[in-house]
C-alpha positions in Angstrom: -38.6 -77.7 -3.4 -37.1 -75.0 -4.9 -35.1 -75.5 -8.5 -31.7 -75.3 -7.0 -32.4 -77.8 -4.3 -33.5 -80.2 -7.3 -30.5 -79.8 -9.0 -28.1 -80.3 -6.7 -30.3 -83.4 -5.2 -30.4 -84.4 -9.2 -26.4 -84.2 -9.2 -25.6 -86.0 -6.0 -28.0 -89.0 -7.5 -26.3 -91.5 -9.7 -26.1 -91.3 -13.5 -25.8 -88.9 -15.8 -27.9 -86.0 -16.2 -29.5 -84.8 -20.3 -30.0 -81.5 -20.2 -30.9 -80.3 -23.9 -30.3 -76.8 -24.9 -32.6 -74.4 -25.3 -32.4 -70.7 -27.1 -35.9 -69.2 -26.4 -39.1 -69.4 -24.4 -40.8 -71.7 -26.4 -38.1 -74.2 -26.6 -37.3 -74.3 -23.3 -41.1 -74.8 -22.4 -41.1 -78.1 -24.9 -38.2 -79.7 -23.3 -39.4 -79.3 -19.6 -42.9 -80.6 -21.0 -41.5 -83.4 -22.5 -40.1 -84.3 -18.8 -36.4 -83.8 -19.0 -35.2 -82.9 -15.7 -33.0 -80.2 -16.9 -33.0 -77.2 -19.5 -29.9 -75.7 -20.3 -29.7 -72.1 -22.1 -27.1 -72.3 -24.8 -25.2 -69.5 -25.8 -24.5 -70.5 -29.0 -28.0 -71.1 -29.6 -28.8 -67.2 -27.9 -26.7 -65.9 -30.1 -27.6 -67.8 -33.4 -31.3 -66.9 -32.6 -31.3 -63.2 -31.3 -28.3 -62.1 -33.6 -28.2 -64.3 -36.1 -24.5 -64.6 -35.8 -22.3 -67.1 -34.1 -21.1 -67.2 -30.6 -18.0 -65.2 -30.3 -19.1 -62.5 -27.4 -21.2 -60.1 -29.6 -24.4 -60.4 -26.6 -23.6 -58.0 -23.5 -24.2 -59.5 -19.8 -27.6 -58.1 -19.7 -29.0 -59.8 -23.2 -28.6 -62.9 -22.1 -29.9 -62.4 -18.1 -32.7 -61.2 -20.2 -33.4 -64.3 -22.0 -32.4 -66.7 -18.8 -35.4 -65.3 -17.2 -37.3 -65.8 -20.5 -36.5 -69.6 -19.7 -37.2 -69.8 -16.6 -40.8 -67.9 -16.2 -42.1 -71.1 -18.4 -40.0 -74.3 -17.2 -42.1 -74.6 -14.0 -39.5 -76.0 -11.1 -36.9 -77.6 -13.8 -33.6 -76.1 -13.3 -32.4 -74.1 -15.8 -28.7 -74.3 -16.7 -27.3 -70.8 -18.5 -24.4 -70.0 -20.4 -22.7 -66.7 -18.4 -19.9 -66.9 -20.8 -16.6 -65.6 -19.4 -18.6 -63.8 -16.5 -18.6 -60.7 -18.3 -15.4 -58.7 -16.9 -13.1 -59.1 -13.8 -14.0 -60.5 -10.6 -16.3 -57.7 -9.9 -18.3 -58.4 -12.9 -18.7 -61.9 -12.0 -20.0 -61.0 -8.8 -23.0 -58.7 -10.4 -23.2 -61.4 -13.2 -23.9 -64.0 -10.5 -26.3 -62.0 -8.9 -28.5 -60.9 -12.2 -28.3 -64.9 -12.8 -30.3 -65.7 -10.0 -32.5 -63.2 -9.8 -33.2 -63.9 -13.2 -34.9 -67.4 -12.1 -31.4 -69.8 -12.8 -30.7 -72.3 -10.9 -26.7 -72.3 -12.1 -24.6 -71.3 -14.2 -21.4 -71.6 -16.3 -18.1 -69.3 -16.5 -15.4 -70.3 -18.9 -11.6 -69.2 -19.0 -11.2 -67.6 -22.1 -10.1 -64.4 -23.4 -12.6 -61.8 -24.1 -14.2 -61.6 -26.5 -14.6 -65.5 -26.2 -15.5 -68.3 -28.7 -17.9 -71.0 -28.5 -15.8 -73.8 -27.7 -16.2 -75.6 -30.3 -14.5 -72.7 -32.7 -10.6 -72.7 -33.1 -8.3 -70.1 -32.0 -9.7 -69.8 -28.6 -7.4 -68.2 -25.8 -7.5 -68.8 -21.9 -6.3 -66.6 -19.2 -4.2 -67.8 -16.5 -5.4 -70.1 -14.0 -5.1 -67.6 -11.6 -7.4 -65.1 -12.6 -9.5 -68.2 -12.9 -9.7 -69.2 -9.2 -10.0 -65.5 -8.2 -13.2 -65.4 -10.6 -14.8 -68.9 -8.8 -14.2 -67.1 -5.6 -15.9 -64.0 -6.3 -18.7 -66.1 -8.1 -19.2 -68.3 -4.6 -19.1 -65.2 -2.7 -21.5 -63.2 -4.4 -24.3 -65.9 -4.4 -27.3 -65.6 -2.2 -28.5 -69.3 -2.6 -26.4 -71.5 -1.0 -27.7 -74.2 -3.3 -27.3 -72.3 -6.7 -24.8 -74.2 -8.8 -21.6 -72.8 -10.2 -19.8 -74.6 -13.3 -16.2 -74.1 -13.9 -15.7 -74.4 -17.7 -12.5 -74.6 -19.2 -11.0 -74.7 -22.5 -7.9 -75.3 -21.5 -7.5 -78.6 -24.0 -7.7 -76.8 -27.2 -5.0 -74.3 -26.1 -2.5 -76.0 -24.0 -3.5 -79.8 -24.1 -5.5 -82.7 -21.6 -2.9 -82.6 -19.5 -3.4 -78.9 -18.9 -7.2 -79.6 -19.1 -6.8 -81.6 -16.0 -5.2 -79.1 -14.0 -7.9 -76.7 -14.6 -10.1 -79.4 -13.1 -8.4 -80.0 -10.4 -8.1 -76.8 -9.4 -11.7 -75.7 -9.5 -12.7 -77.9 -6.7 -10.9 -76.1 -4.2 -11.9 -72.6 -5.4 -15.8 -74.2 -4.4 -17.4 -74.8 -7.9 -19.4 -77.6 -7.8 -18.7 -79.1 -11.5 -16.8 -78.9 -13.9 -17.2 -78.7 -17.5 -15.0 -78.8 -20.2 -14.9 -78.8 -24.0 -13.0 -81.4 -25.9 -12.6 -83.4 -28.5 -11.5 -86.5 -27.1 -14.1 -86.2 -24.8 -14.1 -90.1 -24.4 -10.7 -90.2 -23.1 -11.1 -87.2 -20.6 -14.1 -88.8 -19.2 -12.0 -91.8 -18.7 -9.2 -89.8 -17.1 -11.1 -87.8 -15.1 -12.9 -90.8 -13.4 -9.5 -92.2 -12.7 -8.3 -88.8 -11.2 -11.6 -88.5 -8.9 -12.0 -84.7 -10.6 -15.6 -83.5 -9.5 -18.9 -83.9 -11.1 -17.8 -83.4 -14.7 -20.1 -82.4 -17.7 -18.6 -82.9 -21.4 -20.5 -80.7 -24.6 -19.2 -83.5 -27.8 -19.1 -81.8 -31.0 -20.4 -84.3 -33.8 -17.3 -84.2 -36.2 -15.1 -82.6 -34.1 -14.1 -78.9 -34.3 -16.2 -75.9 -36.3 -14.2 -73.7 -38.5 -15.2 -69.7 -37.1 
């Protein structure tokens, strides 16, 4: 079975799903030893350990393909999860960046709505573009895959710029652009995982920041 087909067999199954982060090859080879089903490749943590600087879109598209298929020659069939940050440009970019992506070994990936240069979402002063230019990116992003079963995450930090409320629409209106989760950064992730149970959003994912927000 081929690492995309697990994942999306791993999210139609009840539950949730622990995918630790990973940064390199070695760590990513430890987690999938260990027997977690699934290794994510933070960016935050790519950043941190390549540049020794923080998140804040200092690596180019082609750095962190790099390092995805690092991660993926040594976690066997476990589906690796990347950070694709903003998808790198315009909806043209997004379609290479989803290309690179999966022939770099990644089962799916992640494209947020901020401004470029972007933020890890747990930094202040973030900026989003419009929703929009979101959904045109998602639809580029489905059409440019070749794997019909490769994932596509719709991240949004919608919440730290214009509130849950706004949060919620950005959910809402992934599904119909054809992402198949959404994840979001919050701080009252509690609550939005209440809310967006209640609102039947898609397969959500939530990244909690222990003590809330980190200064830049």
């Amino acid at each position: 079975m081929r690492a995309t087909t697990r994942l999306r067999a791993l999210l139609t199954a009840p539950g949730l799903i622990v995918a630790p982060g990973a940064y390199d090859a070695l760590s990513a080879r430890l987690i999938a030893q260990i027997g977690f089903p699934v290794v994510y490749m933070t960016g935050f943590g790519t950043a941190a350990s390549t540049l020794g600087q923080p998140d804040i879109g200092l690596l180019t598209m082609s750095e962190m393909v790099n390092r995805a298929a690092a991660l993926a020659s040594v976690v066997g069939d476990v589906p690796l999860i990347a950070d694709a940050d903003t998808g790198y440009g315009n909806p043209i970019n997004v379609g290479r960046t989803i290309r690179e992506y999966e022939r770099a070994g990644v089962s799916a990936l992640h494209i947020e709505d901020q401004v470029w240069p972007k933020k890890c979402g747990h930094m202040e002063e973030k900026q989003v573009i419009p929703m929009h230019e979101m959904v045109q990116k998602i639809h580029a992003a489905v059409d440019a895959r070749h794997d019909p079963d490769f994932v596509l995450i719709a991240r949004t930090d919608a919440n730290a710029v214009n509130g849950l409320d706004q949060d919620m629409r950005y959910a809402r209106l992934s599904s119909p652009a054809a992402t198949n989760t959404t994840r979001l950064i919050v701080v009252c992730w509690k609550h939005w995982l209440i809310r967006s149970s209640r609102k039947r959003v898609r397969r959500t994912g939530a990244s909690p920041a222990s003590g809330g927000w980190r200064s830049n």
